[in-house]
N, C-alpha and C positions, 0 to 999 in steps of 0.2 A: 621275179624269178630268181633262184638260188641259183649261184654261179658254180658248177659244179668242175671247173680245169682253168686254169689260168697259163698261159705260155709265159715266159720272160725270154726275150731277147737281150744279152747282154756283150758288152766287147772284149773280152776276154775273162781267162780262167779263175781268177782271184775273186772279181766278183762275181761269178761262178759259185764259187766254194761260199761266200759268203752268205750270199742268196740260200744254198744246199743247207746251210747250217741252222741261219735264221727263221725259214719259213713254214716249217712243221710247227713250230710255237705260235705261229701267228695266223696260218689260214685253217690250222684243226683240220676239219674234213674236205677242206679241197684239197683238190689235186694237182699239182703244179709239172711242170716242166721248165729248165732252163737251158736253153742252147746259146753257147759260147759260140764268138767268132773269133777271127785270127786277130785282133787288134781294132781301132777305132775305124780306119781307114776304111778296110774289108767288112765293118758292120753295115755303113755308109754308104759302100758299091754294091750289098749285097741286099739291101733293106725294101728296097724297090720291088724287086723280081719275088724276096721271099713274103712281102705282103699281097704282091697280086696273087699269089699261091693261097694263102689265107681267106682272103676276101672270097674265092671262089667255092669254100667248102665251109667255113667255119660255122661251130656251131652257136645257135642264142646265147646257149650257158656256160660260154667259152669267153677270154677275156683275154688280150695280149700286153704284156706290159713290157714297152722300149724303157732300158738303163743305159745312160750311155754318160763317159766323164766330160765334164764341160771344157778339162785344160783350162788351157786359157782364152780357149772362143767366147765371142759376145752368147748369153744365154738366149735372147732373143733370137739370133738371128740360127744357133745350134735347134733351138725348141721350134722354130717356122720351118728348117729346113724338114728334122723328123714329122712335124704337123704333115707338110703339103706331102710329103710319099705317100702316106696315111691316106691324105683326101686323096689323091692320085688313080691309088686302088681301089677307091670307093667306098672304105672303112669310116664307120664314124670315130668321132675323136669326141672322148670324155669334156664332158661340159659343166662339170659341174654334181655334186652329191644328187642319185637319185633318177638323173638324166640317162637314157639309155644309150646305149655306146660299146664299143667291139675293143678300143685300142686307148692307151695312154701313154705317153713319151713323158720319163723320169731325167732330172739328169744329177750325177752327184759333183758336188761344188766344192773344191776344182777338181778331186779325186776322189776315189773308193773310201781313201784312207782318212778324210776327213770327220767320214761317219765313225771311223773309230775312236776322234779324237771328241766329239761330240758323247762318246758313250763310255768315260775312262774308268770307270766303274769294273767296265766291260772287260777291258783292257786290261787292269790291272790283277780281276781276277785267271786271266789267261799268262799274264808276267808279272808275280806280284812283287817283283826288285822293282817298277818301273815307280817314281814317285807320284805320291798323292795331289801331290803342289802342282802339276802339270797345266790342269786346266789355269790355275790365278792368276801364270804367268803372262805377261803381256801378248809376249807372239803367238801364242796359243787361244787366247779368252775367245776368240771367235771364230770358230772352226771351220766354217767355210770361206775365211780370208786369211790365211794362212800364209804367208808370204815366201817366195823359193823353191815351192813346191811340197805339195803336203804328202808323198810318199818320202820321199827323202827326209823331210821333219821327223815323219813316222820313224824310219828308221835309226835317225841320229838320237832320238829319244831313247828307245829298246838298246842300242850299241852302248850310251852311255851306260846302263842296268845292267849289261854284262850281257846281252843277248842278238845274236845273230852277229856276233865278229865277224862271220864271213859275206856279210851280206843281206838283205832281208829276203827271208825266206814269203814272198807276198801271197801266196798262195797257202802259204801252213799258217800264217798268221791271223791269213782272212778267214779261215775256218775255225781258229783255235778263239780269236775272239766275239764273232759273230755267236759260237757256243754260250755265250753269257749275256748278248746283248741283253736290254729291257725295251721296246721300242718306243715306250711311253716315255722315258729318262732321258730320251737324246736330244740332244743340245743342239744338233746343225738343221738349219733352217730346210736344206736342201732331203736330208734323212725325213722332217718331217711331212714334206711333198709325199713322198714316197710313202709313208707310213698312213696318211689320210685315203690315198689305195686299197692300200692291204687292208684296213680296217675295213672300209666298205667292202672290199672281196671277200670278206671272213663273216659278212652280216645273214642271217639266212635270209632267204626272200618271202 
């Protein structure tokens, strides 16, 4: 069956925008939606209630996909908690290419921002002062181990280039470089979870 709407649930607005920017390139003729929450907390209190709402209506050719950042929680125990709501509601949960199923739980590793560093490519054409050398660098070469936290990395990279002295702008950034990703080129192990998704939601049936 050709999957014809995909929901994204995501925790806030940045990956939002970045989702909004990336996904026309990569599902063609489906249809998407992403509904932002207030933060990871309110995705988590809120995720329960908005899948029993789901389960009750959804359609075959509809597909929900949970994005949520890992921080610094155990991945196991973040990825069992969003599983059992899923089972909770009665939702199946993706098994595997192929397997039929309503819901998938993503998570990016340890932030939004990793995936950018995974796609500097990306990056660069959205800030091209920031340098080339970024990924060879040591604290950088593996993007989802990123140490200190990989929005603030983000940022001190971009501040050193001369861009967003006041700040990072996380929302103008996740859009401007999400505009240039390649989803095939990215480098974070956690981007490619995600991306093995979208491919199969973009396959006709």
């Amino acid at each position: 069956m050709a999957i014809e709407r995909v929901e994204f649930l995501v925790e806030e607005p940045s990956m939002e925008a970045m989702l909004r920017a990336l996904l026309p390139n990569v599902l063609g003729e489906v249809s998407f939606e992403v509904h932002p929450f207030q933060g990871k907390s309110d995705l988590r209190q809120e995720l329960p209630k908005r899948l029993r709402g789901y389960a009750a209506w959804l359609p075959a050719s509809w597909r929900i996909v949970v994005v949520i950042d890992r921080d610094d929680e155990s991945c196991a125990e973040l990825k069992r908690e969003l599983d059992e709501a899923a089972r909770d509601a009665g939702m199946r949960l993706r098994a595997g290419v192929g397997a039929s199923w309503q819901i998938v739980n993503r998570l990016a590793i340890e932030e939004l921002e990793a995936w950018f560093f995974g796609d500097w490519a990306a990056v660069r054409a959205a800030y091209p002062r920031v340098p080339a050398t970024i990924p060879a660098k040591e604290p950088y070469r593996a993007s989802d181990a990123i140490r200190g936290g990989t929005w603030e990395a983000f940022e001190r990279v971009l501040q050193q280039a001369g861009y967003f002295a006041g700040g990072l702008r996380k929302i103008d950034a996740a859009r401007e470089v999400a505009r240039h990703m390649v989803p095939s080129r990215n480098r974070s192990p956690s981007f490619g979870k995600l991306r093995e998704v979208l491919d199969e939601l973009a396959q006709p049936g």
